[in-house]
C-alpha positions in Angstrom: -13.1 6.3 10.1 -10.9 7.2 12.7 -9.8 4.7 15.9 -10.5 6.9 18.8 -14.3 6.2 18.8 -13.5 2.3 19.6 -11.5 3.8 23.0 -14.0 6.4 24.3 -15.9 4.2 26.4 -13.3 3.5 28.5 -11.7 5.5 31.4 -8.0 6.3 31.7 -7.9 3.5 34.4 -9.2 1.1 32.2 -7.1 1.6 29.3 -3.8 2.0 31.7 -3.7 -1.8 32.0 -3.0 -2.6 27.9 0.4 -4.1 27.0 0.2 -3.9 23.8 -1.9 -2.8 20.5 -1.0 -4.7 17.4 -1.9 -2.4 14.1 -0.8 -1.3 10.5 1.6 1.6 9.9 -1.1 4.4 9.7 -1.0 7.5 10.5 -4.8 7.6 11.6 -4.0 5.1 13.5 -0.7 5.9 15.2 -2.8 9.7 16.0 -5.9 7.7 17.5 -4.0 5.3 20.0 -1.5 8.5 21.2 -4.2 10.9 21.5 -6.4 8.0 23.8 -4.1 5.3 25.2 -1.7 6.3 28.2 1.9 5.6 27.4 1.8 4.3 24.1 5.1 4.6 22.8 5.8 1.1 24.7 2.9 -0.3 23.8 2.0 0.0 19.5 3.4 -3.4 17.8 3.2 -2.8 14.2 2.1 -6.0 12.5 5.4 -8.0 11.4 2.7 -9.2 8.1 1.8 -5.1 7.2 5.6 -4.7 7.4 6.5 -7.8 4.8 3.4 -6.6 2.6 5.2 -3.3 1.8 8.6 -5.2 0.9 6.4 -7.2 -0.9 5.1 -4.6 -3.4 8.3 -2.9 -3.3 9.4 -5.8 -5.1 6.3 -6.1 -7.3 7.2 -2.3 -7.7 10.9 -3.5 -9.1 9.2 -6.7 -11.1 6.6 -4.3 -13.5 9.5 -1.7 -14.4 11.8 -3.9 -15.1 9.1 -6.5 -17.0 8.3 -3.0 -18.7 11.8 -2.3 -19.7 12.9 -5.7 -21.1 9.4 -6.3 -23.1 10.3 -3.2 -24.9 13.8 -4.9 -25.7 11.7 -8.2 -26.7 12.4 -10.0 -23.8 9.8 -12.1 -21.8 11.8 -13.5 -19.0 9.6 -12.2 -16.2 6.2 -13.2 -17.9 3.9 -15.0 -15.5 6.5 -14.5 -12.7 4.7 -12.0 -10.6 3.5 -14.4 -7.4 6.8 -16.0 -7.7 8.4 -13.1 -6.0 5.8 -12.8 -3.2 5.9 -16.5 -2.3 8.1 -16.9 1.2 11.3 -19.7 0.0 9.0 -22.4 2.5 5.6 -21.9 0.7 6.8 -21.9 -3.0 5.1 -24.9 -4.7 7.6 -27.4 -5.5 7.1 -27.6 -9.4 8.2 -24.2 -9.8 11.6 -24.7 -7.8 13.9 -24.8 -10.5 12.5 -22.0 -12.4 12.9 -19.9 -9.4 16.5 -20.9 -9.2 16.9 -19.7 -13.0 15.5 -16.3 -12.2 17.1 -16.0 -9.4 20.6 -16.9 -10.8 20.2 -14.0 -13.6 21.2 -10.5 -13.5 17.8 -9.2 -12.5 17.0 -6.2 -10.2 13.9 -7.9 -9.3 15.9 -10.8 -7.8 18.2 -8.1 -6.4 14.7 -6.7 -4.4 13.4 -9.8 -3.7 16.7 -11.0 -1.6 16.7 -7.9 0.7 13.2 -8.6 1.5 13.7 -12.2 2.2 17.2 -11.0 4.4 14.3 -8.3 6.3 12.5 -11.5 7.2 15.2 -12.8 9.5 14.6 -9.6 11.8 11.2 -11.2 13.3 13.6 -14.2 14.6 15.6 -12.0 17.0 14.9 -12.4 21.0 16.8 -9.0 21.8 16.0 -5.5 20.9 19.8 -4.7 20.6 20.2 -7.3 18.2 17.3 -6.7 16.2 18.1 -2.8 15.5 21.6 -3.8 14.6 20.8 -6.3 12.2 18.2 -3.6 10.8 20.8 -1.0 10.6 23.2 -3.4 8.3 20.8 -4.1 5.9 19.0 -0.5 5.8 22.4 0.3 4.1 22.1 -2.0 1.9 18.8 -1.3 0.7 19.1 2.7 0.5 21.9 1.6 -1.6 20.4 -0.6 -3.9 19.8 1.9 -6.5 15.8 0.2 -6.5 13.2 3.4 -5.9 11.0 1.4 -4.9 13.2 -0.8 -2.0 14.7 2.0 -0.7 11.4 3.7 0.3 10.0 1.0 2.0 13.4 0.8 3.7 13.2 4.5 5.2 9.4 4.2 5.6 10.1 0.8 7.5 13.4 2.9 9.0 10.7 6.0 10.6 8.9 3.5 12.4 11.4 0.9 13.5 11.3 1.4 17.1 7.3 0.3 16.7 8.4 -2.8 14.6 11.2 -3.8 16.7 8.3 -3.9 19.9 7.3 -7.2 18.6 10.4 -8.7 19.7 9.2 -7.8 23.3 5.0 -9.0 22.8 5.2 -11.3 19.6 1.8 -10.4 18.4 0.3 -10.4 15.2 -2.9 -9.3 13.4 -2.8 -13.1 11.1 -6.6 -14.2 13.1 -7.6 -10.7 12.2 -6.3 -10.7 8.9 -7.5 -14.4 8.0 -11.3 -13.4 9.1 -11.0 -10.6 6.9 -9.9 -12.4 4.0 -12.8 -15.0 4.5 -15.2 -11.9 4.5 -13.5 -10.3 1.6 -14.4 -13.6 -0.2 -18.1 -13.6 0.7 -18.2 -10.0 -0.5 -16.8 -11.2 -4.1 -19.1 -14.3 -4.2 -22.0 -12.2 -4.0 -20.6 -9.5 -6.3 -21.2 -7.3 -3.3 -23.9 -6.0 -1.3 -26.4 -3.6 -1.2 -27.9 -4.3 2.0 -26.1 -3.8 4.9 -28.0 -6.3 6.9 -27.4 -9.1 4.0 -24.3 -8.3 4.2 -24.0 -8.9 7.9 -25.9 -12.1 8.0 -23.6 -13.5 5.2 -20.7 -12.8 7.5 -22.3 -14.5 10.2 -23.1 -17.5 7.9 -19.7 -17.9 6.4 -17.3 -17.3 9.1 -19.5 -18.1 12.4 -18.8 -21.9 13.0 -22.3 -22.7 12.3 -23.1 -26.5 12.1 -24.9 -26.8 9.2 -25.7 -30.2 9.2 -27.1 -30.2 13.1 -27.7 -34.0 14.5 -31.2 -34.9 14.8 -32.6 -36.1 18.0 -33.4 -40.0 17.8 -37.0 -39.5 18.5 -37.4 -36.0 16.1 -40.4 -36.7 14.4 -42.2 -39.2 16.2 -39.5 -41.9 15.8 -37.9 -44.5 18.1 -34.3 -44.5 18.9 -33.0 -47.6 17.2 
């Protein structure tokens, strides 16, 4: 389904106001908000997460080939390894430290990925655009040099839409609420092994993720009793 129907209730004047549109790299998207929103080039922020998520399975990308190619040789070093590549260094549970160092301390390409998308994640710390599409530019060269398929086309995707990424330096904004609410009702959808009532599905939503108080306090004198 295409965006445009979520702006065509409003008039030119009311949509001249926006700052800024936070979104994934999509080209329905990107179509929708230029063909509706005055002046957008200023205005689209593509989400900092969407942009980590494709360096992320870039990586993963790297990981399978090469978990391919050393399996065949009889080697099992990257068994069970997957999620340790898509941790960020602050969130990687503390009995797995040292096995991280190991891996990371071989001659893998997967560990080769995995530090030019943890370098990448230093970009979202800059305060000046200048700044920001310098340090880009240094380590776009290293990437499209890598000699990592995968890597290098996230890096010229990431490159053809950089000065939408670099806008978040300017409005800081992120889809994370939007993303956690739709994890939560991705969750409810696999609990109930899906739905084929629309409706159902709706009121689960509201059950699940509306802040409902499910254990409500009772009045002191509910039910013919006497506050004590």
């Amino acid at each position: 389904m295409s965006l445009e129907p979520y702006f065509w209730p409003f008039a030119t004047a009311e949509l001249a106001p926006l700052q800024a549109i936070c979104m994934d790299m999509q080209d329905p998207y990107i179509r929708a908000v230029h063909a509706c929103v005055p002046e957008p080039e200023d205005q689209i922020v593509f989400d900092k997460f969407h942009v980590m998520r494709l360096m992320n399975e870039a990586v993963d990308q790297v990981r399978r080939q090469e978990h391919k190619q050393l399996r065949d040789e009889g080697v099992d070093t990257l068994t069970g390894t997957r999620y340790l590549w898509l941790y960020p260094p602050d969130n990687l549970p503390q009995h797995l430290l040292a096995t991280f160092r190991q891996l990371r301390q071989m001659d893998l390409q997967v560990s080769r990925a995995w530090a030019i998308k943890e370098t990448l994640r230093q970009r979202w710390h800059y305060r000046r655009e200048g700044w920001g599409r310098r340090f880009f530019k240094e380590r776009y060269f290293w990437a499209t040099h890598s000699r990592l398929d995968p890597v290098i086309a996230a890096a010229r995707t990431i490159h053809g839409h950089l000065d939408n990424i670099l806008t978040y330096l300017h409005h800081r904004l992120t889809n994370a609420l939007n993303e956690s609410i739709n994890g939560q009702i991705e969750k409810v959808k696999r609990m109930a092994s899906g739905f084929r009532n629309r409706d159902h599905f709706h009121t689960a939503i509201y059950f699940h993720c509306g802040g409902l108080d499910l254990y409500p306090r009772r009045s002191p004198t509910a039910g013919g009793g006497h506050p004590l």
